[in-house]
C-alpha positions in Angstrom: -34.1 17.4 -21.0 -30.4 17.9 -20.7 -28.7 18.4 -17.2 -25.1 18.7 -15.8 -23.8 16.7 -13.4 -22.0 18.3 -10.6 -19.1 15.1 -10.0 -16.0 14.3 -10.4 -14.5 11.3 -12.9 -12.8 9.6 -10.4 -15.2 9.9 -7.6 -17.2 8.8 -10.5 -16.3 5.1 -10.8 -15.3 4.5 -6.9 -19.2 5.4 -6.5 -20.2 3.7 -8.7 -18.3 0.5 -7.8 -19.4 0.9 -3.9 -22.9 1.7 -4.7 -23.4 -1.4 -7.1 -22.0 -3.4 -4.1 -24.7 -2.2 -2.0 -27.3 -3.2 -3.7 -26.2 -6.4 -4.6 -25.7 -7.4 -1.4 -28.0 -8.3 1.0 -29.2 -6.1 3.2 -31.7 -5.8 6.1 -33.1 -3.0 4.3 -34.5 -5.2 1.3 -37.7 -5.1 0.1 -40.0 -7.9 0.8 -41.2 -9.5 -2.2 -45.0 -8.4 -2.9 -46.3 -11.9 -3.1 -49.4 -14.5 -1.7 -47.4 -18.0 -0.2 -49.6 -20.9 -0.8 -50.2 -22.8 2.8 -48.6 -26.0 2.1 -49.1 -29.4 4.3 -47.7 -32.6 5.0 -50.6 -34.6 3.1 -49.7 -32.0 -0.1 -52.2 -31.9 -2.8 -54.9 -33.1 -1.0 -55.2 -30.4 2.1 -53.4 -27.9 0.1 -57.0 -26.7 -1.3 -58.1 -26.5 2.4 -55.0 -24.6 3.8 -55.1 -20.5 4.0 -52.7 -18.9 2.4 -50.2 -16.0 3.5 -49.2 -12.9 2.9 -46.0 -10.9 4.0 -46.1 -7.9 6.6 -45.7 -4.5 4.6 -42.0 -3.5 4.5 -41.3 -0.1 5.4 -37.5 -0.4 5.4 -35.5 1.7 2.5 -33.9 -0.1 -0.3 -29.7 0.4 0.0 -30.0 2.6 -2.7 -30.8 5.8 -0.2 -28.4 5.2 2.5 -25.9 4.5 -0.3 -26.2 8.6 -1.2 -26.2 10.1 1.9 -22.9 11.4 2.9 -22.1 13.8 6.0 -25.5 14.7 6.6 -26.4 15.2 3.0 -28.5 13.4 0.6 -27.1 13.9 -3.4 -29.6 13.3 -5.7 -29.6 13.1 -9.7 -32.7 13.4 -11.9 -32.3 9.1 -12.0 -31.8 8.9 -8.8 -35.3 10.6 -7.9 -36.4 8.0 -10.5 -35.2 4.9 -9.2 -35.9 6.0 -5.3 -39.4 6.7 -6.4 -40.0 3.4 -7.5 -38.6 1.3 -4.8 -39.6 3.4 -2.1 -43.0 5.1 -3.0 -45.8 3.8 -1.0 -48.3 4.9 -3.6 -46.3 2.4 -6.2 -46.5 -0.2 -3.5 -50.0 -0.1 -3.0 -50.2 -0.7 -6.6 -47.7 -3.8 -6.9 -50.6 -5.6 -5.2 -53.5 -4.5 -7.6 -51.9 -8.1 -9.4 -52.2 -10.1 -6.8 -55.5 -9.3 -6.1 -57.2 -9.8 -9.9 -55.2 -13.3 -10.2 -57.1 -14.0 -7.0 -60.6 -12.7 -8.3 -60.3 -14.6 -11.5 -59.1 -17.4 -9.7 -62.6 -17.2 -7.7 -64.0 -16.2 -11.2 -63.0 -19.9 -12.5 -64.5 -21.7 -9.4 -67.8 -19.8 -10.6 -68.1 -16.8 -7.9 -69.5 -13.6 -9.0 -66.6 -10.9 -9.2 -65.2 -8.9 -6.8 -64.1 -5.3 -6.7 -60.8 -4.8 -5.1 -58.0 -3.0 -5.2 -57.7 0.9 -5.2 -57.4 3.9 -7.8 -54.3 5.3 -8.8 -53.3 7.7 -6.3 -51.8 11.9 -7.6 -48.3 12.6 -6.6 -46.8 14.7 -4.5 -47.4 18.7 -5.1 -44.2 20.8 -4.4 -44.7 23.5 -2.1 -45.3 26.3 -4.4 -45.5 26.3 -8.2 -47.3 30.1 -8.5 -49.7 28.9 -10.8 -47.8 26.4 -13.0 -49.7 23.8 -13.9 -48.4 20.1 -14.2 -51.2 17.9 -15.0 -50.8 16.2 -18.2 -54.4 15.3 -18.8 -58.1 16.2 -18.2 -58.7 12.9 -17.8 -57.8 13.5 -14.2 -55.6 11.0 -12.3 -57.0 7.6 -12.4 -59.6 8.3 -15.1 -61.1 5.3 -16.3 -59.5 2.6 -14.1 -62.4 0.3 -13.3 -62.4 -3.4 -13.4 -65.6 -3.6 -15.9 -67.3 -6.3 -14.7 -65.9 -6.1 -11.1 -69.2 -6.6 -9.7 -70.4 -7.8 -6.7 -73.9 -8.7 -7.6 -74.6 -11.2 -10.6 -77.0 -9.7 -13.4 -77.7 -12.8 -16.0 -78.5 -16.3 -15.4 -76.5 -17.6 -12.2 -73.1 -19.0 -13.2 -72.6 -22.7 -11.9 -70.1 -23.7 -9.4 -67.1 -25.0 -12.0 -65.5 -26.4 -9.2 -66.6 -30.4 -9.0 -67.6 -31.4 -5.3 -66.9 -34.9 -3.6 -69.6 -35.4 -0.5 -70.0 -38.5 1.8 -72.5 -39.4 4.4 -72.9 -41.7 7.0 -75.7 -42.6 9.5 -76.2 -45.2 11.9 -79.9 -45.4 13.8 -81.6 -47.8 15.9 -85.6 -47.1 16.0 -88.2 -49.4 18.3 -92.0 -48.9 16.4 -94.9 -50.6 18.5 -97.3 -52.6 15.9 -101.1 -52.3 15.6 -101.0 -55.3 13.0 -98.9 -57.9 14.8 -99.8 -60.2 11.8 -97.9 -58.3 9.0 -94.6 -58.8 11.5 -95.4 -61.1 14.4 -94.2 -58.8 16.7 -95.7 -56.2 19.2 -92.4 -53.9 19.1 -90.5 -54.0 15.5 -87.0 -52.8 16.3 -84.5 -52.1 12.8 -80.8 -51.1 13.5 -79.7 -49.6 10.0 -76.3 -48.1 8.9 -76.7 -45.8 5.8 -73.7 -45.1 3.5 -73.7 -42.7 0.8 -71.3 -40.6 -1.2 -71.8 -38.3 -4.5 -69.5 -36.5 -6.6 -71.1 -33.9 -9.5 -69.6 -31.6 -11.5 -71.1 -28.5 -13.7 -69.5 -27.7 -17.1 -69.2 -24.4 -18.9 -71.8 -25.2 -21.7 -74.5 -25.8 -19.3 -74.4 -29.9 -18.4 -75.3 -30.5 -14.9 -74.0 -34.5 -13.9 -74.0 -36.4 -10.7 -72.8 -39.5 -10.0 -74.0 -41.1 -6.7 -74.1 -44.6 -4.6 -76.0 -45.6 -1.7 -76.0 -48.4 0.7 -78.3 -49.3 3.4 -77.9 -52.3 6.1 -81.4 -52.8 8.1 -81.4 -55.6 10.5 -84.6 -56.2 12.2 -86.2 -58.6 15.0 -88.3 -60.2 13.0 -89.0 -63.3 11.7 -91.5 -62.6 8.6 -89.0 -61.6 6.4 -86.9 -63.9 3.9 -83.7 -61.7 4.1 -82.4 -60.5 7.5 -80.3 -58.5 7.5 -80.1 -57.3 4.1 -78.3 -54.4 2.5 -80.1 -52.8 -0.3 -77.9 -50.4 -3.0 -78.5 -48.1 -6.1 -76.0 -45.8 -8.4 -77.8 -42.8 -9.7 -76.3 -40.5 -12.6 -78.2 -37.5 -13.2 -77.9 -35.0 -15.8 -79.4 -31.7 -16.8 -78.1 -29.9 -19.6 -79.4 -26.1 -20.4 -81.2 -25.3 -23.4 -81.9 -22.0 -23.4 -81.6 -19.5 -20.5 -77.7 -20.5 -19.0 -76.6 -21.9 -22.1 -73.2 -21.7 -23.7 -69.7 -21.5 -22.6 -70.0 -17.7 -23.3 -72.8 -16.9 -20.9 -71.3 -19.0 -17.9 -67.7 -18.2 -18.5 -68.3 -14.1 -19.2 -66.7 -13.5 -15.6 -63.6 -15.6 -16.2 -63.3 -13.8 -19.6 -63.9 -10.3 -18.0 -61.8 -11.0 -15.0 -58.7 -12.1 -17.7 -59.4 -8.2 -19.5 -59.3 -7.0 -15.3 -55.5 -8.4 -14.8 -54.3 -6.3 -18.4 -56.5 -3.4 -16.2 -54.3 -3.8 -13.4 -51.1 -4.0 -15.3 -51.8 -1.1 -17.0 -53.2 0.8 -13.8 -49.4 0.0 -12.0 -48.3 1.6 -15.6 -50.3 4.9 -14.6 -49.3 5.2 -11.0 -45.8 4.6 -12.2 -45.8 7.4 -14.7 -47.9 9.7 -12.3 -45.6 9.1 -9.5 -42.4 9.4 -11.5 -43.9 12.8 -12.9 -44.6 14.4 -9.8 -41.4 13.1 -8.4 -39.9 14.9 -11.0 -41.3 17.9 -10.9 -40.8 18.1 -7.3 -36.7 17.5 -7.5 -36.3 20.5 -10.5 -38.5 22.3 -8.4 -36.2 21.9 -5.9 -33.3 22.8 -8.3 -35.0 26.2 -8.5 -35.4 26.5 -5.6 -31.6 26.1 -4.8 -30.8 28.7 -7.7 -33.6 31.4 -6.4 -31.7 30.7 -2.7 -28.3 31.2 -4.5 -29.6 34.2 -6.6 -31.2 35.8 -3.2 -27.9 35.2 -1.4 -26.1 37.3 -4.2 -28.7 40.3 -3.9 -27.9 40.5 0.0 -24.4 41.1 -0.9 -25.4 43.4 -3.2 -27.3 45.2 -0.5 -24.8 44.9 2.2 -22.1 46.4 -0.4 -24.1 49.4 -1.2 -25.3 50.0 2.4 -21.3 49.5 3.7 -20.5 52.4 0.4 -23.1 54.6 1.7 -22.5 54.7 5.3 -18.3 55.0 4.5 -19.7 58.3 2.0 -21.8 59.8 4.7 -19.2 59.3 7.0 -16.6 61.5 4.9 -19.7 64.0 4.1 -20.3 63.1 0.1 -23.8 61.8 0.6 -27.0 62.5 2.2 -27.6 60.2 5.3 -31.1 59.4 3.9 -29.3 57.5 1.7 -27.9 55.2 4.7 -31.4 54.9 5.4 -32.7 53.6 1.9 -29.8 51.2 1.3 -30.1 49.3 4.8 -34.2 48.8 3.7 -33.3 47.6 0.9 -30.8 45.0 2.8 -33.4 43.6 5.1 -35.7 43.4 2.3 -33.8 41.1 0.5 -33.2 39.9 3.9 -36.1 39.1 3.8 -36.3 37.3 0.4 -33.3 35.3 1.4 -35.6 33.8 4.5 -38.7 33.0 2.4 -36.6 31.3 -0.3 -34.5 29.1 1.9 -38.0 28.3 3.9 -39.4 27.4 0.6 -36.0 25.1 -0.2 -36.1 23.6 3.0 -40.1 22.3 2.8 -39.4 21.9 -0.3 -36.8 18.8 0.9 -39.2 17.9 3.3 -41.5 17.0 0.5 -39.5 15.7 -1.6 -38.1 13.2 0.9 -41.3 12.0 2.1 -41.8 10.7 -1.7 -38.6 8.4 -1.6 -38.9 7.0 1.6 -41.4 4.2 2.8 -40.9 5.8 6.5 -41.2 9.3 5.0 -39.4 11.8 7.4 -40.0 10.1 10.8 -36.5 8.8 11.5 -34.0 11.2 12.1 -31.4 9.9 9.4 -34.2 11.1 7.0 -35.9 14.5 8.7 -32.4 15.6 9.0 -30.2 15.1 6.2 -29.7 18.3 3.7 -30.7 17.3 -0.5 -28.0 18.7 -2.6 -29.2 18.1 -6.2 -26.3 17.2 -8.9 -27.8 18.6 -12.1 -29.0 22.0 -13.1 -31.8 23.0 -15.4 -30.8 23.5 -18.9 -32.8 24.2 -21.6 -31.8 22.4 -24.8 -30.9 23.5 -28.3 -34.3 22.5 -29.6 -37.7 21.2 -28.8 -39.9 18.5 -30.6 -41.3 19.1 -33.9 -43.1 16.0 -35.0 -46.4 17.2 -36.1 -49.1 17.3 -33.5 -50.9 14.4 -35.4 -47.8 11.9 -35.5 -48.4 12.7 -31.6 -51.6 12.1 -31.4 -51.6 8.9 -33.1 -48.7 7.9 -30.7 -50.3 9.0 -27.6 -53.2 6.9 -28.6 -51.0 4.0 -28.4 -49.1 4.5 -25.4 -51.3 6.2 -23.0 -52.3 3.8 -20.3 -55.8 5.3 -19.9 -57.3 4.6 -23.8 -56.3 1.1 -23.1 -58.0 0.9 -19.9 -61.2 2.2 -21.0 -61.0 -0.6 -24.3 -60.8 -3.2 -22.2 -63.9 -2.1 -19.8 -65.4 -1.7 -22.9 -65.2 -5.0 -24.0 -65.6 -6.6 -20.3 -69.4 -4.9 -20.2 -69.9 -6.4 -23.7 -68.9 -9.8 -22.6 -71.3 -8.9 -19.6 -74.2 -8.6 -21.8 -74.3 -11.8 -23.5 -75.3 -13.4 -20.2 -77.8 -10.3 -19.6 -79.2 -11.1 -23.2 -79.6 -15.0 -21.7 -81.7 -13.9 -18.8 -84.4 -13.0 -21.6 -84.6 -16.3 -22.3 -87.0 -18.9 -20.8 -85.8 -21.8 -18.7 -85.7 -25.0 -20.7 -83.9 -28.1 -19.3 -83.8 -31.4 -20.3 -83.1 -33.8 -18.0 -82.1 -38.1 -17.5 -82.0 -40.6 -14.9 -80.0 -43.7 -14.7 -80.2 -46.1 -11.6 -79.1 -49.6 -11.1 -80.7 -51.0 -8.0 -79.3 -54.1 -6.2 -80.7 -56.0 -2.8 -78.2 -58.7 -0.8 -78.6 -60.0 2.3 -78.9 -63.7 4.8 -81.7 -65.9 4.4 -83.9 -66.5 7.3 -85.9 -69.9 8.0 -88.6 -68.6 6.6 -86.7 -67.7 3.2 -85.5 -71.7 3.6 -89.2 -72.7 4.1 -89.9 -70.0 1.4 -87.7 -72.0 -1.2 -85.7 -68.9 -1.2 -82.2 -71.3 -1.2 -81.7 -70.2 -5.0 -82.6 -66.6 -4.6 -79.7 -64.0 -6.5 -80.8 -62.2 -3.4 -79.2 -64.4 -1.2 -75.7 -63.0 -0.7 -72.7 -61.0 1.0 -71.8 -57.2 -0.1 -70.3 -58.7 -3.4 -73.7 -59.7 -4.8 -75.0 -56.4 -4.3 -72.0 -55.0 -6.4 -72.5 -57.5 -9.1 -76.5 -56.7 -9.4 -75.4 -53.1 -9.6 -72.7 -54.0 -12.3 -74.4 -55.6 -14.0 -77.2 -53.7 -14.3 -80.0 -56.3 -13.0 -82.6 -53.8 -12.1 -82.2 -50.6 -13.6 -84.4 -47.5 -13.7 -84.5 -44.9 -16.4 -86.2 -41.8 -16.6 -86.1 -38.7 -19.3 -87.9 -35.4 -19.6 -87.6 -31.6 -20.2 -89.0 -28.7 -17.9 -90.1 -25.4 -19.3 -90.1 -22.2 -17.3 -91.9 -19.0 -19.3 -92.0 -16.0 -17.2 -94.9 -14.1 -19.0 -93.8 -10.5 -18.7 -89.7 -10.9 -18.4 -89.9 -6.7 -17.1 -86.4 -7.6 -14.3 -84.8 -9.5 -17.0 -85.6 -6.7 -20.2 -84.9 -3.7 -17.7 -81.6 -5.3 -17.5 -80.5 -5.8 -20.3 -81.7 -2.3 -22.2 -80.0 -0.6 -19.0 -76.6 -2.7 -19.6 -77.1 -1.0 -23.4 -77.4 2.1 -22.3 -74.2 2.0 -19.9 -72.2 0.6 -22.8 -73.2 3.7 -25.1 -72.5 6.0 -22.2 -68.5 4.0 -22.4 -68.4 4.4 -25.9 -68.9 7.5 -25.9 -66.7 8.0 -22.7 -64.4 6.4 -24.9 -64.9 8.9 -27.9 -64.2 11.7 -25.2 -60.8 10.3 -23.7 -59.7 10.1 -27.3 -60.7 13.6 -27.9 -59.3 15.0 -24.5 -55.7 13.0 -25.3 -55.5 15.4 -28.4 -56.2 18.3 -26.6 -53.8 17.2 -24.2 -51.2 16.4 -26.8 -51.5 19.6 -28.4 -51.7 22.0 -25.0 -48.5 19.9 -23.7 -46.7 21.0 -27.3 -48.2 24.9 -27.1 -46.9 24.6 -23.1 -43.5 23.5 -24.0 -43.6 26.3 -27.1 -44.5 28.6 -24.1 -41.8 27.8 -21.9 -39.2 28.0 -23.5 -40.0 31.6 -25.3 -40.8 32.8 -21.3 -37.0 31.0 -20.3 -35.6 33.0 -23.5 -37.8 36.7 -22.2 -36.5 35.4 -19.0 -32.8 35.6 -19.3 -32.5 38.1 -21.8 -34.5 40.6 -19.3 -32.0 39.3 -16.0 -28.6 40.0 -18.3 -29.9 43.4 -19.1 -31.1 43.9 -15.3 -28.1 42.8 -14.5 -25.8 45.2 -17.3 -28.2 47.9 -16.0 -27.2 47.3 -12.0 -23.4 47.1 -13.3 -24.0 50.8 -14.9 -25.7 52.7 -12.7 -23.2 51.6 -9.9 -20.2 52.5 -12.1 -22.5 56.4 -12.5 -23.2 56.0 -8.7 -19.1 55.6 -7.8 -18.5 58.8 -10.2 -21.0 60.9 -8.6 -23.4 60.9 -11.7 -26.2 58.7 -10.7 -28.6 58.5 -7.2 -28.4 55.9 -4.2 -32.4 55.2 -5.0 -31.4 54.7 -8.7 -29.0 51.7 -7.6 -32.0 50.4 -5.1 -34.2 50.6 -7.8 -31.9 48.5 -10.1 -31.3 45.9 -7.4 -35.2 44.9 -7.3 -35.7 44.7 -10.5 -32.4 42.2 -10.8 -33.4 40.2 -7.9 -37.1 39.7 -9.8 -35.7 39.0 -13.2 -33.4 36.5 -11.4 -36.2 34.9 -9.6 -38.4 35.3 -12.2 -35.7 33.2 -14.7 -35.6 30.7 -12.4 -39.4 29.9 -12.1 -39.4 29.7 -16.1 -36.6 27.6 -16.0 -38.8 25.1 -13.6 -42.2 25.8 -15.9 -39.7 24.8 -19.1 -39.3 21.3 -16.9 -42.8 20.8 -15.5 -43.9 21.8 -19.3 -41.2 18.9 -20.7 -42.1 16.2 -18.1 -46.2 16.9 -18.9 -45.4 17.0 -22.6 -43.9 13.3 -22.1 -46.9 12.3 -19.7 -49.2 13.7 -22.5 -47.2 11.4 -25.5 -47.2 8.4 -23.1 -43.1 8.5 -23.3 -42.7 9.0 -19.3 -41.2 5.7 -18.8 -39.8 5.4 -22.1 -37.5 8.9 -21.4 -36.5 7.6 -18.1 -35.9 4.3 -18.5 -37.8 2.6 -17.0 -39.0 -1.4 -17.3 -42.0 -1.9 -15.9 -41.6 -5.0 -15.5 -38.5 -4.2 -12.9 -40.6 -1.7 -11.2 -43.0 -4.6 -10.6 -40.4 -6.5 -8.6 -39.5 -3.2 -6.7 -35.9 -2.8 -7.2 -34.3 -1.3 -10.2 -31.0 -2.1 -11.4 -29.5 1.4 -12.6 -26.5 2.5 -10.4 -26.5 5.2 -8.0 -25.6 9.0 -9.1 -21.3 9.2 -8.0 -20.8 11.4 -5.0 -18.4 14.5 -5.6 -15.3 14.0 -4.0 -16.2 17.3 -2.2 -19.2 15.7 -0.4 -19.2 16.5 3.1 -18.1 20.2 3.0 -21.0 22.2 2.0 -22.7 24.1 4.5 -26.2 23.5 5.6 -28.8 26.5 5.3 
């Protein structure tokens, strides 16, 4: 879409130059980085994993960029500048700029083995101007947001249970003193047997992807007694265990305990691609709302001209009855006719002026609560006009391009594929549990020899000892255990697991299908958007041809009127019709725009047309230079 800029050269570059300035420098008025800050601690790595982490308050300061094109009161805006406002201001694109953040933190409790969780929220529809009469900007039956879902964002776990992949350390420590009368005193030679022990153990185990359970454990225990039947006293008695259990059907496989990291990986291209689609929605509506405005501005303009009109013909008529030449009825029609288009004049600048209001609550984070916002007037630089010619690729290059671009077909791929990766571990509940499992112990036993262990002949004993010989026994494997075996778990009817996995079949025909329907409703928006823009611009072409010859038929019946030929009601007549062919040229010269900007949202070229990087959009601040202020800024007055 071409426009005119309304400017000056010089006040061109001296713009340019100070409004570049602006918003390089820094400014209170920056946007805070959308980001998650890590709580770090003195002891680094090793509390780090134990520290919450932060995020910034929202910021709901404007960027430079809309203080740096307000001048006396009013705030001049260019097509780009709508853009670039939209995207560091818009709250709706804000919200979004976190959808990110919180999938890297869902996949991030995806590779710890958590189930999925749903966050984040749908792409939000832009802003509606205040009154389109029945023009319709939506470039898709998909509706806005169609298909964003996170696929496997789930909060419940269908499939075998996915392991903890995080390895865990423990430690335990117990110290007891216990006093046990005796029934027997011959087994201990006491009436009262008293043991002070201190327990140590600690553990570390670790689950694998594939299935392998292991844990690696020692234990210590010190037992001193007061009692003189035993040959060691105190001693300390020891064992490292290693225990593994490795899946052999149900849970097996890095593919059925890793689907959620693999799904939560197609989730963060989800996310990227639904900031893409609020970006283009917002831009679109944004948009739409400023050459709305534009329109507006002319239909204000073109309503201002007809009360002229009016006030020149009632002025004629009352100087003609005054002199006698014309009936005073005449007075009567002409001054109607003025407060009708009076009248016209109000409800078009009303229209202008919510229009603003609108229009300013998309670019500002505040919206219009601060008075340097609510109050400042919008004067828009450019003009609608229509260009030589239109597209004419055929609607099946289009197609095929929209197919590629468009935002939503990629979304509903990746689902796809995330529910498929879903139902391999579905498809491993169906299986029955079979585990195999080993044991490894080395045991070990240290400790003081009493005088009955002398008397005993116990001098020699490799039990005889401090905490070093229990060590070595365990080292060297003195007294080891082993144990193997497998466990087998067959449920007999399996209904939970095969309801399961026939319904998870089910819903992924019901997305291929949905699928098969976004691809078929992206053609029929493809080839609406190119009939709409065909449309538009044969209604701006009816359009102006039927305001010049409203307005050559005003210009003659006046020039008949003056000469006495032609009737006051005849000149009325003609200045209705000419005040609806000019308003009715200026709502299909903003139907020609909404028709282009949908026919670009349709192709998927929104951001290409405008621009934009969406990659700079992420960070929030875009790096285009401000529209130039006209040298004249300042002196128009405020309707």
């Amino acid at each position: 879409m071409k426009a005119i800029f309304v400017c000056g050269e010089a006040s061109r570059i001296a713009s340019v130059i100070l409004c570049a300035a602006l918003l390089v420098a820094p400014s209170a008025s920056a946007q805070t980085a959308v980001r998650i800050d890590s709580g770090i601690g003195k002891m680094g790595w090793l509390t780090n994993p134990y520290r919450t982490s932060s995020v910034p308050n929202v910021n709901l300061a404007n960027t430079a960029r809309l203080q740096s094109l307000i001048r006396a009161g009013n705030l001049y805006l260019s097509a780009a500048d709508v853009v670039a406002l939209a995207i560091e201001n818009n709250i709706d694109v804000e919200v979004q700029r976190y959808a990110p953040l919180l999938a890297r933190q869902v996949l991030k409790r995806a590779q710890a083995g958590g189930v999925l969780r749903s966050v984040g929220t749908g792409v939000a529809a832009g802003p509606q101007s205040v009154s389109l009469q029945g023009v319709n900007v939506s470039a898709s039956g998909l509706g806005s947001g169609g298909g964003v879902s996170s696929g496997g964002g789930i909060l419940t776990q269908l499939g075998p249970g996915i392991p903890s992949l995080d390895p865990t350390l423990s430690a335990f420590a117990n110290f007891s003193h216990s006093t046990s009368p005796q029934s027997n005193t011959f087994l201990t030679g006491i009436t009262s047997f008293v043991a002070d022990t201190r327990t140590y153990q600690a553990s570390y185990s670790q689950n694998w992807s594939f299935g392998l359970t292991a844990s690696l454990a020692y234990s210590s225990t010190r037992t001193a007694v007061n009692s003189k039947n035993f040959t060691l006293n105190p001693y300390t008695s020891g064992n490292l265990d290693l225990q593994i259990t490795q899946n052999l059907l149900q849970g097996f496989g890095s593919a059925v305990n890793t689907r959620n990291i693999r799904v939560q990986k197609n989730n963060l291209k989800v996310t990227d691609l639904q900031f893409k689609l609020q970006l283009i929605t917002t831009v679109s509506a944004v948009l739409n709302l400023y050459w709305d405005l534009v329109s507006f501005q002319q239909d204000v303009q073109a309503r201002e001209q007809a009360v002229r009109t009016a006030e020149q013909l009632y002025n004629d008529n009352k100087r003609m009855v005054e002199i006698g030449t014309l009936a005073e009825i005449e007075v009567t029609r002409a001054e109607s006719q003025l407060y009708a288009t009076r009248q016209d004049l109000v409800i078009a600048r009303t229209n202008l002026l919510q229009q603003e209001t609108v229009l300013k609550n998309a670019l500002s984070r505040s919206g219009v609560a601060t008075s340097d916002i609510a109050d400042v007037h919008i004067i828009a630089l450019e003009r609608i006009v229509i260009p030589a010619s239109d597209e004419k690729t055929p609607v099946d290059q289009l197609v095929a391009e929209a197919l590629e671009k468009r935002p939503e077909i990629q979304q509903s791929r990746l689902n796809l594929q995330s529910n498929q990766m879903n139902l391999v571990g579905i498809k491993s509940s169906l299986k029955p549990t079979l585990q195999a499992f080993t044991q490894f112990t080395n045991n070990g036993l240290t400790g003081e020899l009493t005088e009955l262990g002398i008397i005993a002949g116990g001098v020699n004993s490799p039990f005889v000892g401090g905490y070093g010989n229990l060590l070595g026994q365990i080292a060297r494997r003195n007294y080891p255990n082993y144990s193997a075996g497998v466990s087998l778990n067959i449920p007999i009817r399996n209904r939970a697991a095969q309801s399961d996995y026939a319904t998870s079949l089910i819903e992924i025909r019901q997305n291929e299908l949905g699928l098969q329907k976004s691809v078929n409703q992206i053609r029929v928006d493809v080839q609406n958007a190119v009939i709409g823009l065909q449309q538009a611009r044969a209604r701006c072409d009816a359009a102006a041809k039927s305001s010049a010859l409203a307005q050559e038929t005003l210009e003659a019946d006046r020039k008949k009127y003056a000469l006495g030929a032609g009737t006051a009601f005849q000149v009325v007549q003609d200045q209705r019709d000419l005040a609806t062919a000019q308003s009715a040229e200026v709502q299909a010269l903003a139907n020609y725009t909404h028709a282009r900007i949908a026919f670009d949202q349709a192709v998927g070229r929104t951001l290409e047309i405008n621009k934009i990087s969406v990659e700079e959009a992420m960070g929030g601040l875009t790096t285009a230079p401000p529209s130039a202020i006209p040298a004249s800024a300042g002196t128009e007055v405020k309707k």
